[in-house]
C-alpha positions in Angstrom: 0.0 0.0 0.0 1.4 3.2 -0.5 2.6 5.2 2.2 -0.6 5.6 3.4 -1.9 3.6 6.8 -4.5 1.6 6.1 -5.5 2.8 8.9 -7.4 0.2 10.6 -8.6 1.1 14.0 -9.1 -2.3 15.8 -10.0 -3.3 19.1 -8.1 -6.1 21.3 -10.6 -8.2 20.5 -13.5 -9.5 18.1 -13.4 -8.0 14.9 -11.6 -5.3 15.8 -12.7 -1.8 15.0 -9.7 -0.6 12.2 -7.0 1.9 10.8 -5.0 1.4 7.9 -2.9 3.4 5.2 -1.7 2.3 1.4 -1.3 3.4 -1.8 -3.9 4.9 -4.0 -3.3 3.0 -7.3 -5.9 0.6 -7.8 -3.8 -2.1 -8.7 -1.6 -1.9 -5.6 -4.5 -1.7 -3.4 -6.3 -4.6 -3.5 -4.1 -6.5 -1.3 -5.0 -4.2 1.2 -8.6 -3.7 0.0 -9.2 -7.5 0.8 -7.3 -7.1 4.7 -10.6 -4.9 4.8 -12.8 -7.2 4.0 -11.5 -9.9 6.0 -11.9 -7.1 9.0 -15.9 -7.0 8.2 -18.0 -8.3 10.6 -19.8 -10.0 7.9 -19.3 -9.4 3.2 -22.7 -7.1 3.6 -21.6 -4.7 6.3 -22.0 -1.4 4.6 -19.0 0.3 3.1 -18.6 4.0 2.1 -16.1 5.0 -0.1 -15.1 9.1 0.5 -13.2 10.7 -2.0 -13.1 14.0 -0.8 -9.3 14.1 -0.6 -9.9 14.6 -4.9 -9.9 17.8 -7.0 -10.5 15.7 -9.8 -12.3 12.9 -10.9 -13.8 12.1 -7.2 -16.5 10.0 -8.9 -13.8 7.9 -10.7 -11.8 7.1 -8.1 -15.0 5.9 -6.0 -16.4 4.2 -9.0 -13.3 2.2 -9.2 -12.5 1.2 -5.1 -16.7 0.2 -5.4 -16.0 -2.0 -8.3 -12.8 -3.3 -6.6 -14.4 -4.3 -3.2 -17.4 -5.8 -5.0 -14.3 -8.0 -6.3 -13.5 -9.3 -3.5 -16.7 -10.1 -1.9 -17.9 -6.6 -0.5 -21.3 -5.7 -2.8 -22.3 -3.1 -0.5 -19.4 -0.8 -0.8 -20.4 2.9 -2.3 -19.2 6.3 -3.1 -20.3 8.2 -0.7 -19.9 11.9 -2.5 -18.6 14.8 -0.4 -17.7 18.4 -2.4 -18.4 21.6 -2.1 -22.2 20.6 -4.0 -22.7 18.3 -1.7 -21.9 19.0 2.3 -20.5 16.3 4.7 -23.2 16.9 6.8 -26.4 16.6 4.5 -28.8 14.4 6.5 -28.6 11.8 3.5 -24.9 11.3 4.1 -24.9 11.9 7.9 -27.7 8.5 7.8 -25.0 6.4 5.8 -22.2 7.6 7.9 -24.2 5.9 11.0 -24.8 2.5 9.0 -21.3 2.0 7.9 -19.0 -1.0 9.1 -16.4 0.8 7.4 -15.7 4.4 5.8 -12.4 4.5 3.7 -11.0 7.5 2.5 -8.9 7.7 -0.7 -5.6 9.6 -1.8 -5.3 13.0 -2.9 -4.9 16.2 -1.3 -4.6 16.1 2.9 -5.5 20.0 2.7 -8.8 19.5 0.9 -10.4 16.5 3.1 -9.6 19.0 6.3 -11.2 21.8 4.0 -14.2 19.4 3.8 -14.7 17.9 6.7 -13.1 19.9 9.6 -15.8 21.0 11.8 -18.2 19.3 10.8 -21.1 17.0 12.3 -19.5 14.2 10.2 -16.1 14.9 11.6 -17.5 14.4 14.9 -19.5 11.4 14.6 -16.7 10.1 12.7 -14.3 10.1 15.4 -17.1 9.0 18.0 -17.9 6.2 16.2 -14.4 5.6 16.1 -13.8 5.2 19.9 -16.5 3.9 21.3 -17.7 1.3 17.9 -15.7 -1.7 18.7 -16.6 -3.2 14.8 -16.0 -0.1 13.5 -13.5 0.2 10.4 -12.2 3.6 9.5 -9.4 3.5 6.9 -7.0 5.3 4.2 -4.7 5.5 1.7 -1.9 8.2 1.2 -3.4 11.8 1.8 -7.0 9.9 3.0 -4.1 8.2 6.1 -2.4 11.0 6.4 -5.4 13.5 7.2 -6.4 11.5 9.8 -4.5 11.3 13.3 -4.4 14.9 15.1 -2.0 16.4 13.2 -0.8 16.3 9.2 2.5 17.5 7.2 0.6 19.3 4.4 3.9 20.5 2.5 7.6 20.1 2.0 10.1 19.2 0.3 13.8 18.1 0.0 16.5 19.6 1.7 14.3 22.7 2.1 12.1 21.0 4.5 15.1 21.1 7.4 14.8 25.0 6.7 12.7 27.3 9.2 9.5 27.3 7.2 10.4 24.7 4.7 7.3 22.6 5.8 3.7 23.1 6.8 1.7 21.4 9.1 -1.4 21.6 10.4 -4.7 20.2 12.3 -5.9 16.6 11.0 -9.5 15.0 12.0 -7.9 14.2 15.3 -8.7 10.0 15.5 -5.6 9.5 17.0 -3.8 12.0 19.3 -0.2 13.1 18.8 0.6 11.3 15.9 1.9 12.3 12.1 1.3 10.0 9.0 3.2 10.5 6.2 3.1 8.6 3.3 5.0 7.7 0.2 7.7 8.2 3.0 10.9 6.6 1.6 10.1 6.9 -2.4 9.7 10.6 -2.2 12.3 11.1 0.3 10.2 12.9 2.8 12.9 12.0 6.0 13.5 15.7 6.3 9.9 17.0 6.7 8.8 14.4 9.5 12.3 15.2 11.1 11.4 19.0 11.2 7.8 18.1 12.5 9.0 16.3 15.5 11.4 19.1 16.6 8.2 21.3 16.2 5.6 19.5 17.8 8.0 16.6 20.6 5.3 15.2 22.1 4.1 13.4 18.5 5.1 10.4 17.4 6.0 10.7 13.6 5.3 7.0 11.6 6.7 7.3 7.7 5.0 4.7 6.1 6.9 3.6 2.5 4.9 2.0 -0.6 3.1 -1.0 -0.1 3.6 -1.0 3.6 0.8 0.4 6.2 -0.2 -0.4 9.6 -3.1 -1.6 11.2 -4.1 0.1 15.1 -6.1 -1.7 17.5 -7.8 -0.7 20.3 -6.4 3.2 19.5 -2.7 2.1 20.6 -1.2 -0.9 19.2 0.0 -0.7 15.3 1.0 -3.7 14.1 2.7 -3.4 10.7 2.1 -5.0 7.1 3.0 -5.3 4.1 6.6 -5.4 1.5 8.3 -2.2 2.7 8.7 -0.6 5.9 7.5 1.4 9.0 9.5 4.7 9.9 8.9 5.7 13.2 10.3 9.0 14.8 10.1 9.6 18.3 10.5 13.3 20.0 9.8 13.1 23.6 13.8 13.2 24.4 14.2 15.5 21.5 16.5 18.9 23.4 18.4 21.4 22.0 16.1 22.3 19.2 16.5 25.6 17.2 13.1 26.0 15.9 11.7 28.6 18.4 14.3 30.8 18.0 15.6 30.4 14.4 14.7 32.9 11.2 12.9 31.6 8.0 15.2 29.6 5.6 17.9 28.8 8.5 18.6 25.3 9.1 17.1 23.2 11.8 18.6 21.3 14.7 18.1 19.3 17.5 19.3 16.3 19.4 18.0 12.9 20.4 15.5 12.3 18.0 14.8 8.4 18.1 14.1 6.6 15.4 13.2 3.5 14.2 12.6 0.8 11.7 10.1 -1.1 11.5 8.9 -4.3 9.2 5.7 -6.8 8.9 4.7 -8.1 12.2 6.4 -5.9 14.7 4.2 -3.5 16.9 4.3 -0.3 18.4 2.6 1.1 20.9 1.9 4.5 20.0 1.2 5.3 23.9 4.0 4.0 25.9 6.0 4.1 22.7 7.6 0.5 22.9 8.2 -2.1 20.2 7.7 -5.5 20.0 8.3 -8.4 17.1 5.6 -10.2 17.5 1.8 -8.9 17.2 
């Protein structure tokens, strides 16, 4: 899956309510797509596809995860539009919201599903449902992963991203606290950017998820991860000596004891006391 964490929130036990993040070719997604529908409760759970993270084409791309969960067994997955013509929180798609097993967001733009859904009565039931639906699935691929935890990287790039002001950040929909996704996170060398995020906000984990490789949270705390590639995880609650407060735009950024770590399929991490394991 691409960098993006199929973000399967799951509970310890049962079918587990589930996160998970992957890339946003269709091709490359099915494996993941099909993790999914093993997560069901049962093949006609309802399944709502949001695209909202898309400038362009939104009805494709929903068209073509619909026709590739009906694939593998799911015949109740839709589209479930969300633009500017039609609101997040019209009462039509507030009463599928409440019958979904699972709501998967696709790729695009992080900036634009925030634009769309921050604030919003969908936000909010969303991320009730989340906590306190033990069945219930909410996952994403690439920017639909990456908008999701409390807070996103919405820009940056190269070696300008360890410059003061070389990345932008901001609020995500907040389903799990003090935590970065980024995706596509070794392919598009985006090392620097999570770097400078974690001297800017310590008390955040920071998980760089590469190509084909996502995670899969249950219970809100453990991520167990999956798939070909692997798991970057940054850690700044030792982090000291950072430059960032008191640096001018384009200067270079510092700081010491940033932990990191690297992390392949099967191995977990618990995203509160921040401890790995090798075995899920």
């Amino acid at each position: 899956m691409n960098s993006f964490l199929p973000l399967c929130h799951a509970p310890t036990a049962r079918r587990p309510s589930s996160r998970h993040a992957r890339r946003p070719r269709r091709r490359d997604d099915d494996a993941m797509l099909a993790l999914l529908g093993e997560l069901l409760p049962t093949p006609n759970t309802p399944v709502e596809i949001v695209t909202a993270a898309s400038w362009t084409n939104a009805a494709m791309t929903g068209a073509a995860y619909e026709r590739s969960f009906h694939e593998l067994g799911c015949p109740t997955a839709r589209h479930l539009p969300v633009s500017e013509h039609q609101p997040a929180d019209a009462p039509a798609t507030l009463r599928r919201l409440a019958k979904a097993g699972l709501v998967f967001f696709s790729g695009g733009d992080q900036e634009r599903l925030l634009q769309l859904l921050a604030g919003t009565e969908f936000a909010r039931q969303l991320r009730q449902r989340f906590y306190d639906d033990e069945t219930f699935i909410v996952a994403g691929t690439s920017a639909g992963a990456a908008g999701l935890p409390e807070q996103m990287i919405i820009d940056g790039y190269g070696w300008r991203s360890l410059r003061k002001g070389g990345i932008k950040t901001g609020p995500g929909l907040n389903l799990l606290p003090r935590l970065f996704i980024d995706q596509h996170f070794a392919e598009r060398g985006r090392f620097g950017r999570l770097a400078h995020a974690l001297l800017a906000h310590p008390a955040c984990l920071g998980l760089g998820l590469a190509e084909e490789t996502g995670i899969i949270i249950r219970g809100g705390r453990y991520a167990t991860v999956f798939g070909d590639g692997v798991a970057t995880v940054m850690d700044g609650r030792e982090v000291h000596g950072t430059n960032v407060g008191r640096i001018g735009r384009g200067e270079p950024v510092s700081g010491q004891d940033l932990r990191l770590h690297l992390l392949v399929a099967g191995q977990q991490l618990d995203l509160i006391s921040h401890e790995i394991s090798n075995s899920a």
